[in-house]
VEXVO-410204 format. One line per 10 residues: number of its first residue (from 1); their letters; for each residue x, y, z of N, C-alpha, C, O, CB. Coordinates in steps of 0.05 Angstrom, whole numbers, plus 5000, padded with zeros to 4 digits. Glycine has a CB too. Layout:
<rs>
NUM> a> X/Y/Z/X/Y/Z/X/Y/Z/X/Y/Z/X/Y/Z  ... $
</rs>
This chain:
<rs>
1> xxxxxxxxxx> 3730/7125/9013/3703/7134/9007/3704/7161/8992/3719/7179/9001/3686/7137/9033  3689/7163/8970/3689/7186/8952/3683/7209/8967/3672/7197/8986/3671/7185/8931  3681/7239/8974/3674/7261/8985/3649/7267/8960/3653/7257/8938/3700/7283/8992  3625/7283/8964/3619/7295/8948/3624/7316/8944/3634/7322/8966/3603/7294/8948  3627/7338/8928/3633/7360/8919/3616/7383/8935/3591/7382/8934/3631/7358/8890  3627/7399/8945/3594/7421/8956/3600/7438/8938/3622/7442/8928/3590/7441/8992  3569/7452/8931/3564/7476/8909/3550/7491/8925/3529/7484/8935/3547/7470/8880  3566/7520/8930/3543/7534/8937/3535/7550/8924/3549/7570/8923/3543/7544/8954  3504/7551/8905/3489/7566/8879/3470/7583/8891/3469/7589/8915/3473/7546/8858  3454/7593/8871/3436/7612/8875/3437/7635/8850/3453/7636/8831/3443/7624/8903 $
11> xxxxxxxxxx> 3420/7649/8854/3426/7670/8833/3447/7685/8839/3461/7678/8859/3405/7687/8828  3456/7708/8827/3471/7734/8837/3463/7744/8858/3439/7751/8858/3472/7755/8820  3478/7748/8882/3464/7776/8912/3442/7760/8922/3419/7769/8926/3447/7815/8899  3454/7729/8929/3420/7716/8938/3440/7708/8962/3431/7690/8977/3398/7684/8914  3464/7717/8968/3469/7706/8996/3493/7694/8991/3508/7696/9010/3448/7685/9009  3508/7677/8964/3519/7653/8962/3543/7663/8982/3541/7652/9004/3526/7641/8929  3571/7689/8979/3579/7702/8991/3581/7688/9020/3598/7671/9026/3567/7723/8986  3559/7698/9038/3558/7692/9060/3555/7658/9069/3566/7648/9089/3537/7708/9066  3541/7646/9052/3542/7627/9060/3568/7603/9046/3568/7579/9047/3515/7624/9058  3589/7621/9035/3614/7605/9033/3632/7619/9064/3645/7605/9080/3634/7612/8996 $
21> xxxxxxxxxx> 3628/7640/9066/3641/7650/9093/3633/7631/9114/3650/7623/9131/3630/7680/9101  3606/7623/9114/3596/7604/9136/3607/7580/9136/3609/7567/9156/3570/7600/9136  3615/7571/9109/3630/7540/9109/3662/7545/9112/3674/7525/9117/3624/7521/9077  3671/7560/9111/3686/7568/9111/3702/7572/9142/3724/7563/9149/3679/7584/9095  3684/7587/9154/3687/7592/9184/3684/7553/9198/3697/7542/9216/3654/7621/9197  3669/7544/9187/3660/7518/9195/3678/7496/9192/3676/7473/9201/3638/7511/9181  3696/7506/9179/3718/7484/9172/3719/7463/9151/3729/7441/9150/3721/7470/9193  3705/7479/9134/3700/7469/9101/3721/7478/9084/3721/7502/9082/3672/7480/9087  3744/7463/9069/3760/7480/9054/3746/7488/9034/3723/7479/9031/3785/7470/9046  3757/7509/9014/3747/7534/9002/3762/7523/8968/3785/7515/8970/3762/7571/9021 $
31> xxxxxxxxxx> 3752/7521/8947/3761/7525/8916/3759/7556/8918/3735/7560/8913/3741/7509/8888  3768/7576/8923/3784/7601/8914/3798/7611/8907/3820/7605/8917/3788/7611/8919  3798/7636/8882/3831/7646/8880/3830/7673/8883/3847/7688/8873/3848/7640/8852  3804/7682/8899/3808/7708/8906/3812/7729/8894/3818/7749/8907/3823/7710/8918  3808/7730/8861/3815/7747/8842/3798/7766/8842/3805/7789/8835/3819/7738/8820  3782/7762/8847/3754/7791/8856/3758/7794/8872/3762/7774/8886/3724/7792/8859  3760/7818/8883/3774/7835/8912/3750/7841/8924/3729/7848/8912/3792/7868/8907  3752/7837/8954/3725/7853/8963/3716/7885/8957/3736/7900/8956/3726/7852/8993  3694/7896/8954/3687/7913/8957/3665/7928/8959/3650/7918/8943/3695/7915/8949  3656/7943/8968/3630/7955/8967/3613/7946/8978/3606/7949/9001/3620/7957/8949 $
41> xxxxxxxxxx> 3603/7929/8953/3584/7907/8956/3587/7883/8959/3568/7869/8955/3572/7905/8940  3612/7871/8969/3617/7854/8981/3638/7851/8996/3659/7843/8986/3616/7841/8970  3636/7859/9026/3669/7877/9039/3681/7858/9046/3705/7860/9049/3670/7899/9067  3666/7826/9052/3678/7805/9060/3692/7787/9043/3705/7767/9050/3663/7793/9072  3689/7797/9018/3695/7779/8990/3683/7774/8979/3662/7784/8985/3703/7760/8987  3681/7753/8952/3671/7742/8938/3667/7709/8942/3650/7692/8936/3682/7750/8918  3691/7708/8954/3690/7685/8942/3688/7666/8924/3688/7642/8930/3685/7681/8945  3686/7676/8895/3689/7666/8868/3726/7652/8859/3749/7661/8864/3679/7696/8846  3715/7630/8845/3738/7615/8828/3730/7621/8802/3707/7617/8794/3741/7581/8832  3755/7635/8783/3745/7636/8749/3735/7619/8737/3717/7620/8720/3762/7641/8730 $
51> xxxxxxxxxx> 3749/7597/8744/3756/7576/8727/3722/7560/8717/3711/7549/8698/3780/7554/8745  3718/7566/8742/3684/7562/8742/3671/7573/8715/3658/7556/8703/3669/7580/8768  3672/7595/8704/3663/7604/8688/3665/7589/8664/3643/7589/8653/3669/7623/8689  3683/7576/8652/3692/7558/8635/3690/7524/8639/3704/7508/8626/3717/7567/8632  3673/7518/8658/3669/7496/8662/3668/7480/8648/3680/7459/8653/3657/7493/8670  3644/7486/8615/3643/7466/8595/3670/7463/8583/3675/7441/8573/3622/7471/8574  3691/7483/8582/3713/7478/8567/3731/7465/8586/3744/7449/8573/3725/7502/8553  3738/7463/8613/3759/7449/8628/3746/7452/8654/3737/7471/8667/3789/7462/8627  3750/7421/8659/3725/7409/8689/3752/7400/8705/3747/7393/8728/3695/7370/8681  3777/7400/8699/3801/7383/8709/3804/7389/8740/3812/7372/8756/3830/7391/8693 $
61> xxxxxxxxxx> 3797/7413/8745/3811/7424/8773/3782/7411/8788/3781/7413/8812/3819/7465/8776  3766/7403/8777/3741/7387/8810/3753/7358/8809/3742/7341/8824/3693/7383/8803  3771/7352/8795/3788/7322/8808/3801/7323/8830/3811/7304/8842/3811/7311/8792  3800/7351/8838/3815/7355/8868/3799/7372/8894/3809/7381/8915/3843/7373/8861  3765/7373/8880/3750/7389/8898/3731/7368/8912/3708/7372/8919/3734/7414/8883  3747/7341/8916/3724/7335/8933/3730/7343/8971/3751/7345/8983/3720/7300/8926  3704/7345/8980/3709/7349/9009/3711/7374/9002/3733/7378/9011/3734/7334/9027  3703/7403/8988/3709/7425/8992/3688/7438/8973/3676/7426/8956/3736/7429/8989  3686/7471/8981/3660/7485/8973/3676/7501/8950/3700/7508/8950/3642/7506/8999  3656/7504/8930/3663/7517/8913/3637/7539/8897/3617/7527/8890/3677/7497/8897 $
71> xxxxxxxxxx> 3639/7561/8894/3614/7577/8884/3605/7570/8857/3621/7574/8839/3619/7607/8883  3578/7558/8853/3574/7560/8829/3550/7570/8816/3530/7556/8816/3577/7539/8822  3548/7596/8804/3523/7620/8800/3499/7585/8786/3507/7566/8773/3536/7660/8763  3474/7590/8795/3444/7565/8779/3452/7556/8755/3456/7533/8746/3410/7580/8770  3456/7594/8741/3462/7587/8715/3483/7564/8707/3474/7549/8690/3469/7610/8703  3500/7560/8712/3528/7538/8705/3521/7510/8718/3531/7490/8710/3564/7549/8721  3503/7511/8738/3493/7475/8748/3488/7466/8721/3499/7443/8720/3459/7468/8770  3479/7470/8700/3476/7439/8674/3503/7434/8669/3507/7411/8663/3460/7445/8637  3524/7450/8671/3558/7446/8662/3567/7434/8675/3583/7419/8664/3577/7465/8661  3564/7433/8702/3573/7413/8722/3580/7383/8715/3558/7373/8712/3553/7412/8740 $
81> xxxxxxxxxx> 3598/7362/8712/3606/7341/8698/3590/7322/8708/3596/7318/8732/3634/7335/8700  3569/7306/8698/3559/7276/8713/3570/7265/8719/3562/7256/8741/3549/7258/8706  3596/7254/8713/3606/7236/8732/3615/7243/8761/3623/7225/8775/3626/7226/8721  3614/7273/8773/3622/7275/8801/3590/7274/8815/3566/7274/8808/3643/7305/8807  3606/7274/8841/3588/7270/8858/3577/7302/8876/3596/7314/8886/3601/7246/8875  3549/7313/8881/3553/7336/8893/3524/7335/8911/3503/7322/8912/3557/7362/8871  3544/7364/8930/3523/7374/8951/3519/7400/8948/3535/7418/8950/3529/7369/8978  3489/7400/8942/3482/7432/8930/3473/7455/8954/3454/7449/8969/3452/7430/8905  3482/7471/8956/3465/7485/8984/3455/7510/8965/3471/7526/8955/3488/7498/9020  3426/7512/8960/3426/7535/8935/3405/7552/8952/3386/7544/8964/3413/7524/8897 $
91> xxxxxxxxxx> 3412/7571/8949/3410/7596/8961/3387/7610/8948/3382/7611/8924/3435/7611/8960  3373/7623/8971/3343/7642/8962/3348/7663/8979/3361/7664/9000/3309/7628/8967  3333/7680/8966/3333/7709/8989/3305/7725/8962/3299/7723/8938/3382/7735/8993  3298/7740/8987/3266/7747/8973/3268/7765/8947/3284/7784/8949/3246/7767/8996  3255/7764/8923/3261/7771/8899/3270/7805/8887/3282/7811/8867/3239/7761/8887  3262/7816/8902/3260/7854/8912/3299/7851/8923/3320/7857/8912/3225/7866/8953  3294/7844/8940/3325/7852/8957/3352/7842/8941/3375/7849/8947/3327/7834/8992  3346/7820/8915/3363/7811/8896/3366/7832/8875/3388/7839/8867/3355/7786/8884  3339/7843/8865/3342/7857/8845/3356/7887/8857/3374/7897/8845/3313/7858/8831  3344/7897/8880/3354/7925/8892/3393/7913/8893/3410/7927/8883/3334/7934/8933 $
101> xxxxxxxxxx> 3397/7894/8902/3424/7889/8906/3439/7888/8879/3460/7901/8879/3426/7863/8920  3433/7878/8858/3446/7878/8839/3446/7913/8821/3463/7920/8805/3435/7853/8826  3423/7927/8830/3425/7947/8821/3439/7976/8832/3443/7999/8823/3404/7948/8818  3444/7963/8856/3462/7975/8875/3497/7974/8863/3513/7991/8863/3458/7958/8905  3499/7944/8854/3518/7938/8849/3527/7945/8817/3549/7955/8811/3519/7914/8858  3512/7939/8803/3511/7969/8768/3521/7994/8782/3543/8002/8777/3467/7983/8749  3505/8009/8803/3512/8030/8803/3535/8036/8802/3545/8045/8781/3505/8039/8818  3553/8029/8831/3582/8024/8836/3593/8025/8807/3602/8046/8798/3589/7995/8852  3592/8002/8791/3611/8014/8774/3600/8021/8752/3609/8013/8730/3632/7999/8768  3583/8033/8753/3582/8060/8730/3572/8046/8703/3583/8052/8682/3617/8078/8722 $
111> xxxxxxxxxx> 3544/8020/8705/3538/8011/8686/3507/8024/8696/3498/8032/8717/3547/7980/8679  3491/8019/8659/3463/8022/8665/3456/8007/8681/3469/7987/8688/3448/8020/8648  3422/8016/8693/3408/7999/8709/3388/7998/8704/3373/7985/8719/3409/8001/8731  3375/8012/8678/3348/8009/8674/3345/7995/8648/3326/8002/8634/3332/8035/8675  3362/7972/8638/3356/7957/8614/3334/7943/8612/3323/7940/8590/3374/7943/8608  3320/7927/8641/3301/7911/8635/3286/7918/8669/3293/7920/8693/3312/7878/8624  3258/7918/8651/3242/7929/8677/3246/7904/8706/3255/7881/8702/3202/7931/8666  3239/7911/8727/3243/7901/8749/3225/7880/8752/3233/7859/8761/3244/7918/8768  3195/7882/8744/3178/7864/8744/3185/7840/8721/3186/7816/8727/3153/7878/8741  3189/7851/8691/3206/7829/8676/3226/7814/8689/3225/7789/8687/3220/7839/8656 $
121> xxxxxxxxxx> 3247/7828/8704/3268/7811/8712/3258/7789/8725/3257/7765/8717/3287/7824/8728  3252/7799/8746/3229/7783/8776/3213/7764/8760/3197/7755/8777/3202/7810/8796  3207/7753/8737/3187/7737/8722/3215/7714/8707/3211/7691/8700/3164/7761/8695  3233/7723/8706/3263/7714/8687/3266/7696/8702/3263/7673/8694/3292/7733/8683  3274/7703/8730/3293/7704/8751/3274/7670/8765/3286/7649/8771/3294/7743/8773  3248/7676/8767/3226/7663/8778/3231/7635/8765/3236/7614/8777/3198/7677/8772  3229/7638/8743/3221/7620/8719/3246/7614/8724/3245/7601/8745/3209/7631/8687  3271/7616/8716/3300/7608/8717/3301/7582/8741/3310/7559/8741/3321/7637/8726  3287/7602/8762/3291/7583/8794/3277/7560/8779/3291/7544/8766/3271/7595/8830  3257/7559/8781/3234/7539/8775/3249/7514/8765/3254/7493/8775/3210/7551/8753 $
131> xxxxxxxxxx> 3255/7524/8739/3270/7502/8715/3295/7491/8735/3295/7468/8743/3285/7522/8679  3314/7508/8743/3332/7496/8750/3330/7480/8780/3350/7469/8786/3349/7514/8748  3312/7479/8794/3308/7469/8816/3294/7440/8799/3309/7420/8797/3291/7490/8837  3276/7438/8792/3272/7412/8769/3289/7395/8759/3289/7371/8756/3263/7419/8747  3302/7412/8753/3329/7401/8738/3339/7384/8762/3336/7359/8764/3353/7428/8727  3349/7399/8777/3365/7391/8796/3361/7364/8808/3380/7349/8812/3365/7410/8814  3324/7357/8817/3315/7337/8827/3311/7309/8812/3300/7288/8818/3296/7346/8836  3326/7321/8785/3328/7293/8766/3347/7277/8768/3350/7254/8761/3328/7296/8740  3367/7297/8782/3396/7271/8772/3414/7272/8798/3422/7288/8815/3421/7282/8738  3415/7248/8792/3421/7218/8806/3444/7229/8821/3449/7215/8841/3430/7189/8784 $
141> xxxxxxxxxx> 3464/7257/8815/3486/7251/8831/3488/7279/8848/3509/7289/8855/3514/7242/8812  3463/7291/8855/3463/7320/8868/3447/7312/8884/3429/7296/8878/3454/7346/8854  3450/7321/8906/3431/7323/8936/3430/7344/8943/3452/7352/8950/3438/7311/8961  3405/7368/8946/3408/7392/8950/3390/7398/8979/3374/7384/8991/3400/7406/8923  3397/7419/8984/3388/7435/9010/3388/7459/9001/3407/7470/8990/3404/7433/9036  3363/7470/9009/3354/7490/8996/3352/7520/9021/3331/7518/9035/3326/7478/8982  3366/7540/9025/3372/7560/9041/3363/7582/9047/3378/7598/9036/3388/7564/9038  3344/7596/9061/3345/7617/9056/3355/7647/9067/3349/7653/9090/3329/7614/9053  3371/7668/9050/3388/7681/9065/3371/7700/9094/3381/7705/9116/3404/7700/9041  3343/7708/9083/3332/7715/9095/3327/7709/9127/3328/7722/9148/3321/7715/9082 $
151> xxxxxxxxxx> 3322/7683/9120/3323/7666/9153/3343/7659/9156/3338/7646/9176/3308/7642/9161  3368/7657/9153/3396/7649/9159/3398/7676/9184/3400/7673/9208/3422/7650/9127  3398/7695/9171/3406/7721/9184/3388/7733/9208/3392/7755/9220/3408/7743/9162  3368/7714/9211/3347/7715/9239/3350/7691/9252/3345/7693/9276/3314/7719/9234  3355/7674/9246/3371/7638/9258/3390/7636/9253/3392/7614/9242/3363/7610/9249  3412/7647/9255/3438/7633/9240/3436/7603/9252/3429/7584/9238/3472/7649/9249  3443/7601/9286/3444/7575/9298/3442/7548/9284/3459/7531/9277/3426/7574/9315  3399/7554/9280/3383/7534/9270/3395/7527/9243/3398/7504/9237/3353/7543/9269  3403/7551/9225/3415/7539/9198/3440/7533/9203/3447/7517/9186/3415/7557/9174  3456/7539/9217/3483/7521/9223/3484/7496/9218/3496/7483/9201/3491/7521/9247 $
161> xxxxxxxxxx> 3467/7490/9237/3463/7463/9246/3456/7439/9228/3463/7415/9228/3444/7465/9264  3432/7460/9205/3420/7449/9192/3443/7439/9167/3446/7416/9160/3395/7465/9187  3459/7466/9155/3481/7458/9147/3499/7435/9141/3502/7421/9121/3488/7466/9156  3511/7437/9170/3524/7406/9185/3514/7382/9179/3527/7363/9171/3521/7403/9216  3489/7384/9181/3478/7357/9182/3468/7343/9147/3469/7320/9138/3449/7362/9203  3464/7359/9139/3462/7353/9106/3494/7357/9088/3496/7353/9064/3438/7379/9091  3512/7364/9103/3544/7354/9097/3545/7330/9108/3551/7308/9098/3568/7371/9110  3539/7338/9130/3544/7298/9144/3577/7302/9160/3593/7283/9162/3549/7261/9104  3582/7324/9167/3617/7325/9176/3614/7345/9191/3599/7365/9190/3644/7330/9151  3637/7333/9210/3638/7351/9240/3637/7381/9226/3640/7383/9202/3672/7345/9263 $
171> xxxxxxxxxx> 3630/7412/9246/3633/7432/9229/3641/7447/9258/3642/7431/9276/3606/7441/9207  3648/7480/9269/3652/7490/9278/3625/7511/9276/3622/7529/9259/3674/7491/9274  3607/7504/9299/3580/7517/9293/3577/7547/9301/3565/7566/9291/3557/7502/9308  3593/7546/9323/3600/7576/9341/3606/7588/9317/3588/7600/9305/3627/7579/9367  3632/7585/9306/3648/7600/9281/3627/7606/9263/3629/7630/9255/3671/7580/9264  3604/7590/9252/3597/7596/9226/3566/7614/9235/3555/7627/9218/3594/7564/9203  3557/7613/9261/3551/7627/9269/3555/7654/9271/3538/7669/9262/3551/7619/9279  3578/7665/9284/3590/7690/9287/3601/7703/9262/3610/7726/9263/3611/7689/9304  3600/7691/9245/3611/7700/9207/3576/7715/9202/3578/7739/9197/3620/7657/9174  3557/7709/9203/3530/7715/9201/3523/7750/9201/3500/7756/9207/3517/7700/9227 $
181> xxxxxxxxxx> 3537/7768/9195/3532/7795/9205/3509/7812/9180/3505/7812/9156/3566/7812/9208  3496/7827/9207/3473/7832/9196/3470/7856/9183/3453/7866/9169/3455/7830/9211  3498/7864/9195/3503/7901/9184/3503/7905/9161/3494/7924/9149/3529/7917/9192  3518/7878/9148/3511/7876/9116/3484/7867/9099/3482/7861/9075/3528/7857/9107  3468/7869/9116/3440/7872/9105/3435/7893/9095/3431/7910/9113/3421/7869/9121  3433/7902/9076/3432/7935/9063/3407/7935/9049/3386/7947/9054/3458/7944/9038  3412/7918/9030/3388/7919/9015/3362/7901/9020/3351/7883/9007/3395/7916/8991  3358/7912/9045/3338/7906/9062/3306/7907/9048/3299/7930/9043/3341/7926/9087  3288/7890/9043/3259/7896/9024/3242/7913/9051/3250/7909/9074/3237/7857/9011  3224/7927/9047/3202/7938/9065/3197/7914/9088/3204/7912/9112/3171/7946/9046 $
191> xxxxxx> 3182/7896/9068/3166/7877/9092/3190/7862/9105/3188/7861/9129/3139/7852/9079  3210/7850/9096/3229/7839/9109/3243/7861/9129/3259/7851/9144/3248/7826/9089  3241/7880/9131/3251/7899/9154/3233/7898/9175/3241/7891/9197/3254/7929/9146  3214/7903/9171/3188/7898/9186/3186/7879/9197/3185/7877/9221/3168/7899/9175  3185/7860/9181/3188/7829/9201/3209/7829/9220/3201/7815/9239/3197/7801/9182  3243/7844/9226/3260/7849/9246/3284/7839/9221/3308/7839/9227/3254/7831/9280 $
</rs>
């Protein structure tokens, strides 16, 4: 029986990170090569594969990713090859705490951060979701589950579980549970603090 492929997408700083740590802890093998070092802004890793980036030019290495997670940023889901088979877990987290995160992460290394206003982005970013979630529900060989980091990190449990069950394969729930840490919530929005 074929495996499907898991993708875990989303925009940039929407969670994806954490929620490969969670499959990960769960007993999902990993497409990684670890070439982005943790840091800063991400102390647990990345979790990124390059090769990803070049997808339209060489798809060869997902002949060997079935049964295993691999990161893939919204933008690159049209590159993705039709003929495989996939499981999308695409990641949301509230639109303020993406943009503060990524601007956190300019800072660090010493790039601008005021090229495009925040409310423009937040309209880009919106619109981007929109299309690509559309997209997504057209074709025939993606099944997605849709996440959000926000409530992950106040239920881990409930999204564990929920996880598991839209893989369809035993998982280690305790484990992907206890990967869940909240200390790395930084770029916390007003009302989402408030809420706990």
């Amino acid at each position: 029986m074929t495996q499907a492929i898991i993708i875990v997408s989303g925009l940039p700083r929407s969670g994806t990170s954490m929620m490969m740590s969670m499959l990960e802890a769960g007993g999902i093998p990993l497409i990684t090569d670890r070439i982005r070092q943790a840091d800063e802004d991400n102390p647990k890793g990345y979790y990124e594969f390059e090769r990803v980036k070049q997808i339209d030019q060489d798809a060869s290495w997902l002949q060997d990713a079935q049964g295993k997670a691999v990161k893939v940023i919204s933008a690159l889901l049209p590159k993705l090859p039709p003929t495989c088979t996939y499981k999308i877990i695409f990641m949301h987290r509230e639109m303020q705490e993406i943009l503060d995160s990524q601007r956190q992460m300019l800072l660090h290394r010493g790039e601008p951060v005021d090229k495009v206003d925040d409310r423009e982005l937040a309209k880009i970013f919106e619109k981007h979701l929109k299309h690509i979630r559309q997209w997504i529900a057209r074709q025939p060989n993606m099944d997605m589950l849709e996440v959000n980091y926000n409530a992950v990190l106040k239920a881990p449990l409930q999204h564990a579980y929920q996880i598991a069950a839209f893989l369809a394969c035993p998982m280690n729930i305790d484990r992907m549970v206890q990967v869940v840490d909240r200390s790395l919530y930084r770029q916390r929005h007003q009302l989402a603090d408030s809420q706990g």
